[in-house]
N, C-alpha and C positions, 0 to 999 in steps of 0.2 A: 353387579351386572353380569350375566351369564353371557358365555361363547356366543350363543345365536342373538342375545340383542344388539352385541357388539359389531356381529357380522350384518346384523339388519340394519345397522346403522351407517356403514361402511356401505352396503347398496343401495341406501337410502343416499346418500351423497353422491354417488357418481349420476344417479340419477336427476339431478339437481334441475334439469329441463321440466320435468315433468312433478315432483315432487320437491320441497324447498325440506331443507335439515331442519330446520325449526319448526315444522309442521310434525316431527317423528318426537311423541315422548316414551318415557320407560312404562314399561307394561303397570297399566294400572288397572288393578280390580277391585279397587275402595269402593266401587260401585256394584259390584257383585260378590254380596255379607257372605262369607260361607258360613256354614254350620262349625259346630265345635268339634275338635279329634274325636275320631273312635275310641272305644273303649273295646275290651274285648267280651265277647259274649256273654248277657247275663243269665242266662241257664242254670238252674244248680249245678254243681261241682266244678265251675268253670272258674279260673284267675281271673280276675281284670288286671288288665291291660298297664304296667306303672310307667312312668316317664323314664327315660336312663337315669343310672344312677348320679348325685350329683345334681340332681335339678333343684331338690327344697334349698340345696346352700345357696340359689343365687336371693331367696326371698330372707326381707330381713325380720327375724323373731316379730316383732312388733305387728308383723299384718299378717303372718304366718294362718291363724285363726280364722280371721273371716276371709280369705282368700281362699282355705278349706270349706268353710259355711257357702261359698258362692256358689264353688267347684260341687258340692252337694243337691242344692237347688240343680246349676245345670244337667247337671245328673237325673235328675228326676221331668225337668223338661225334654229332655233328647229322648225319653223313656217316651214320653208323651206325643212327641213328632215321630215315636215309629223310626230313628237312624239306624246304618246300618249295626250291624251285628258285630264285626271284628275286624281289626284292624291286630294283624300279626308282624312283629318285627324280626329283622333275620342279623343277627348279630350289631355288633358298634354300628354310630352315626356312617352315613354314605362319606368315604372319603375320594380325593380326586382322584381320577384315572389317568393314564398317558393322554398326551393329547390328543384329541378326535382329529383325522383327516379332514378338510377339507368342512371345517365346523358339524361334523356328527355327532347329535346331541350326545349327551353321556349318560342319561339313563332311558329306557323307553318300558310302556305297557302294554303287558299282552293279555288274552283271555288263555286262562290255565282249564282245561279240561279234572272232574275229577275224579275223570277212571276211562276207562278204554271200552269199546270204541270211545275217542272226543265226541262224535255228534249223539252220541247217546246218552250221556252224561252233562248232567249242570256244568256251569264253566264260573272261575272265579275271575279274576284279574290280578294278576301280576304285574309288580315295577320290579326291573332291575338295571344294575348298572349294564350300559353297553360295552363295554370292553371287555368282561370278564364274566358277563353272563349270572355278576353274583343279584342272590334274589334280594330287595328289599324292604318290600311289603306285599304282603298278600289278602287282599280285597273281596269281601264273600258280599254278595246282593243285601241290601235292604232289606229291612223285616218288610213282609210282604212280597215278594220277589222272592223268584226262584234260581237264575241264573243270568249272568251280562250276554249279553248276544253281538255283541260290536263293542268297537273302541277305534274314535277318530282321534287327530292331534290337527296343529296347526297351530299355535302358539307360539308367542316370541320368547317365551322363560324356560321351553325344554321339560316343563313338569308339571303341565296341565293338560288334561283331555276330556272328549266327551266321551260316555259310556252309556250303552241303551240297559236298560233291565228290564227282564217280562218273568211273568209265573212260569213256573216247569210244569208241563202237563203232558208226560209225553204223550208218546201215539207212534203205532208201526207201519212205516213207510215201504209200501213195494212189499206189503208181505211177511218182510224178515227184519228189517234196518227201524232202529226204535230211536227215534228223532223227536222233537219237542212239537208238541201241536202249534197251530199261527195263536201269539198272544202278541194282545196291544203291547207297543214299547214305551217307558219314560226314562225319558233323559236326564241324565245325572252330569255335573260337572264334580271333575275327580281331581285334586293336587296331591302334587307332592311334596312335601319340605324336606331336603335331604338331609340336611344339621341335625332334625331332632326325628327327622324318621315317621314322621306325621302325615296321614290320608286325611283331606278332606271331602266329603261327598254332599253336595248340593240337587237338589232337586230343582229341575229349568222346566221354563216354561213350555207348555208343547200344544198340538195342534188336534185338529181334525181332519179327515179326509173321510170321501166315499166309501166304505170299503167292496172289497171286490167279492166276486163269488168266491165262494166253496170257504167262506169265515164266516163266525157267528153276526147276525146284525148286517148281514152283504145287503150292501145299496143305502144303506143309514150310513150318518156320520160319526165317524168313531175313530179315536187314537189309531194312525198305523201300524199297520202288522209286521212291515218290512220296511227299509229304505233300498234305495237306492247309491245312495254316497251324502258326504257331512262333510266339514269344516269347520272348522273354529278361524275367526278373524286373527291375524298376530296379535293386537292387546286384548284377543280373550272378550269383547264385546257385544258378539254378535258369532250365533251358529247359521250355518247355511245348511238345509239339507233339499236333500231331492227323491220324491218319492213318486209310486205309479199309483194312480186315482181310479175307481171303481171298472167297470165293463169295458169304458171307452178306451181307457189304456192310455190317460193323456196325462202327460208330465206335470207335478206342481214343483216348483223351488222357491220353498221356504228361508229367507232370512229372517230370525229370531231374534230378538234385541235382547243381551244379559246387561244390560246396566243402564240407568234413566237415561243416559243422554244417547244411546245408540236407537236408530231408525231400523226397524224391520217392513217386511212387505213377503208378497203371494206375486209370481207369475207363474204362467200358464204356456205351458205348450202341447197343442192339441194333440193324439194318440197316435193320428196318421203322420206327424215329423218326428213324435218321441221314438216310434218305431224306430226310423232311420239314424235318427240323433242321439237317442240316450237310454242305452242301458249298459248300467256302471260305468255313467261317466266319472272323470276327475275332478273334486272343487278344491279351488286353491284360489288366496287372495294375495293381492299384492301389498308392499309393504304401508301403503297409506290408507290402507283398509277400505279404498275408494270401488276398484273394482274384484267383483268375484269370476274368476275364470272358469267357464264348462268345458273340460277337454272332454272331445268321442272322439274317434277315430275317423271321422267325415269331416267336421267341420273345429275351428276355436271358437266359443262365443265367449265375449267378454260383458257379463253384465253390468252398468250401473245401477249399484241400488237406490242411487239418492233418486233415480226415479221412479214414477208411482207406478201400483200395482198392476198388475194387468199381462199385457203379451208379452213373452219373453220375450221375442224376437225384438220386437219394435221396441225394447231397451235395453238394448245389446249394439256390441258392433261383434258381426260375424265377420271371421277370415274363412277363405276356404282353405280346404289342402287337399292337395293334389298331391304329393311330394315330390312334385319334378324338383329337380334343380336345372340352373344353366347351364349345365355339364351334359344332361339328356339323363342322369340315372334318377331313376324314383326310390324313394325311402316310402314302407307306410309306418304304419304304425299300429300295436295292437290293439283291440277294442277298448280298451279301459281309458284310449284318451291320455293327457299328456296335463303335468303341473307348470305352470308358470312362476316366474322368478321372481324374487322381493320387486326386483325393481321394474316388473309388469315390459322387459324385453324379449326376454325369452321362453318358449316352451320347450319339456324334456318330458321324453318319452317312450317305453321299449318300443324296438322295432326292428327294421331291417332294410336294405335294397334287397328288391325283390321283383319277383312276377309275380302271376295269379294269384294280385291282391295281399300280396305277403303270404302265402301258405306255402312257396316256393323261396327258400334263399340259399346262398351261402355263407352266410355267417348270419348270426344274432346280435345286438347290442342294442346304444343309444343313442335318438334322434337329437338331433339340438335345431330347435326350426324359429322363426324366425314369427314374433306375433305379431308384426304389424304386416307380415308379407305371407305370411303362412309356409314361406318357402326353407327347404333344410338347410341349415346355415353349416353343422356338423354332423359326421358320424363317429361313433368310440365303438369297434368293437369289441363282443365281451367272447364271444368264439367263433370260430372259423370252421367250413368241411370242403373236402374236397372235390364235394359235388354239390348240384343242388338237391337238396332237403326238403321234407316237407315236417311235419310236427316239432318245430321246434323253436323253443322262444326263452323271452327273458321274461321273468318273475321282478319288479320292481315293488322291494320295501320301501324306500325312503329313496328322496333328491333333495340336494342341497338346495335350497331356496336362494340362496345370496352368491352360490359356485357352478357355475354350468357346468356337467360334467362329473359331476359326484353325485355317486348313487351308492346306496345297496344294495345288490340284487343279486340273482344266481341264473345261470341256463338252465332249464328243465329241456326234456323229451317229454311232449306231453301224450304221449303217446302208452306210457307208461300210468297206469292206472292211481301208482301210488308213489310218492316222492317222499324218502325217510330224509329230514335234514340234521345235520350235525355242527353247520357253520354258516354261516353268511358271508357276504365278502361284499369290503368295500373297495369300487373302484376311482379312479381320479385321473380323469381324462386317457379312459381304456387301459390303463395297469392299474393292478393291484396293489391297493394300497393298507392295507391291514384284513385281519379275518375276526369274526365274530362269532364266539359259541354259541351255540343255537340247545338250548335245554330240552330235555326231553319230555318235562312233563307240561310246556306250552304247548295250545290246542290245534294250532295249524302243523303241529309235525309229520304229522299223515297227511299230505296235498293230493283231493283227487283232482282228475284234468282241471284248467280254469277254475282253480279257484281263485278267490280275489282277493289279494292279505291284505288289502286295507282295513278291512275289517276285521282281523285278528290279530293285528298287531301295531302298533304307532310310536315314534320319535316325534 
């Protein structure tokens, strides 16, 4: 049982009102077959891929042969499904790291850029351990595919994510900046097995929408080009995603069912509230996989999916926020909206007390508000000035699901066109609580203004 099932299980009990402990089992995905390990490239002059050494001694002589005859056969099917291409290992199995603060997972994936500028270049995905930044697998797209373009997490085992992959086509942007043309995305489910150092990549179900002008097929139905934010349920059952629909600009959120007995469904929300409500919101579920939380920085809507498809709204319960509290000061909170806790009490979110709407404060940090009141229950901050400020905020990687108050994140100046990182840093209720090497050759190390790491990198 990994740090976060334990910890999900542990918020799963105090919550005991609202969810019963016998209703929480361990992450199971017997329901969703993955595909077989990578191999490494078959191209001429290339090795394939061996297990660590020591693997044939656990098989006994006697089945030694057709257990080779099998592995041959799959060999030649995985050739036939088009899997990906390589699976590279970076020294011995993953072993344990110091303990994570405040349950941070121990290894996370990111999209690896592969060459400079990042947005100009294919990107791979990378796992590595979180405490030490060592690499331990490196992930190249699908035959067929050119490049990963996102990677969400949300899972209770710490080493499952979804990943988009599209064709690499570039094309030059503004002139000069050579960026990937819009290609449909498909969805991959990616694990990790740390013991033997094993990717697995599954191909998930995926959708349709409108597409919009200025893409090939604008106004037909066709694979999206973009999202807007993802999720994975904690047992990995169901992906949530949210994306923007043809001219009108009206929001769909897709929940996707990964294994027979999970329920998916379509709401809608029209162009003229997605305006106001959602762009790059936050999706995050609670521990009984019951509700999906929309954090924007206006409102929390909490939806149920057990019901049917149709208006978001009207299967939801919306909070609003205002960020008073009964003290008279207001907290808001940045556009990207705020994650909600295993146990569906709290939401946490960069922000600040402020005026004009947050674009004035004196310090930066995080909101801790309240979801059934919408009201700020805490602030942690992560810096302080000694005036009031304008361009300046908090970058949130990761929040502890089961810990109010633990985050990864860093202040930027967004003011500054480019942010080189070197470390991360985890806090635990506004002090520092450990620092995280930040590698150089992951794809979000050049941050321009607003960017949104959700999608370059996941715990």
């Amino acid at each position: 049982m990994s740090q976060m099932e334990e910890l999900l299980r542990a918020a799963t009990r105090e919550s005991g009102a609202e969810v019963s402990p016998g209703e929480i089992r361990p992450l199971d995905l017997s329901g969703v077959p993955f595909d077989r390990p990578w191999r490494r490239g078959r191209g001429r002059g290339r090795r394939r891929w061996a297990p660590r050494r020591g693997w044939a001694r656990v098989v006994r002589p006697g089945i030694l042969v057709p257990v080779l005859a099998a592995l041959a056969v799959v060999a030649v099917v995985a050739a036939s499904l088009a899997l990906p291409r390589t699976l590279s290992s970076h020294g011995g199995p993953a072993t344990p790291s110091p303990k994570m603060p405040g349950g941070v997972p121990p290894y996370y994936a990111a999209l690896a850029a592969t060459g400079t500028p990042a947005a100009s270049h294919p990107r791979n995905v990378t796992v590595r351990e979180t405490w030490t930044g060592r690499p331990l697998a490196l992930v190249t797209p699908p035959a067929g595919f050119g490049t990963f373009s996102f990677i969400v997490g949300g899972a209770a085992d710490d080493r499952t994510w979804v990943v988009g992959a599209q064709t690499w086509k570039p094309q030059r942007y503004r002139g000069s900046i050579v960026t990937n043309s819009p290609q449909p995305i498909t969805f991959f489910l990616l694990t990790f097995e740390p013991g033997s150092q094993v990717i697995r990549l599954r191909q998930l179900p995926g959708f349709t929408v409108t597409a919009p002008d200025g893409v090939p097929g604008a106004g037909t139905a066709q694979q999206p080009y973009d999202i807007e934010a993802a999720a994975l349920s904690p047992d990995a059952s169901r992906l949530a995603v949210a994306v923007v629909e043809g001219t009108a600009q009206k929001m769909l959120l897709h929940v996707i069912p990964l294994a027979a007995s999970a329920r998916g469904g379509t709401w809608v929300l029209a162009g003229s509230l997605a305006n106001g409500y959602m762009r790059n919101p936050l999706l995050s579920w609670t521990a009984d996989n019951r509700v999906l939380s929309i954090g924007t920085w206006k409102d929390f809507i909490f939806l149920d999916p057990a019901k049917p498809s149709g208006d978001l709204l009207a299967a939801s319960r919306v909070v609003p926020f205002t960020g008073k509290t009964p003290t008279g000061t207001t907290y808001s909170c940045e556009y990207t909206g705020g994650i909600i806790s295993l146990d569906g009490t709290t939401i946490t979110c960069a922000g600040s007390p402020s005026t004009d709407d947050g674009y004035k404060s004196q310090s930066i940090g995080v909101v801790i508000i309240s979801a059934r009141t919408g009201v700020p229950l805490r602030y942690l901050p992560i810096q302080r000035f000694n005036a009031w400020v304008r361009g300046h905020s908090v970058n949130l990687f990761w929040t502890s699901p089961a810990e109010a108050g633990t985050v990864i994140a860093i202040p930027r100046d967004i003011r500054q066109y480019k942010t080189v990182l070197t470390s991360l840093t985890v806090w635990r209720h506004g002090k520092v609580a450990g620092t995280i090497p930040w590698p150089a050759d992951v794809a979000s190390l050049a941050l321009p203004p607003f960017w949104f790491f959700g999608f370059s990198v996941s715990w």
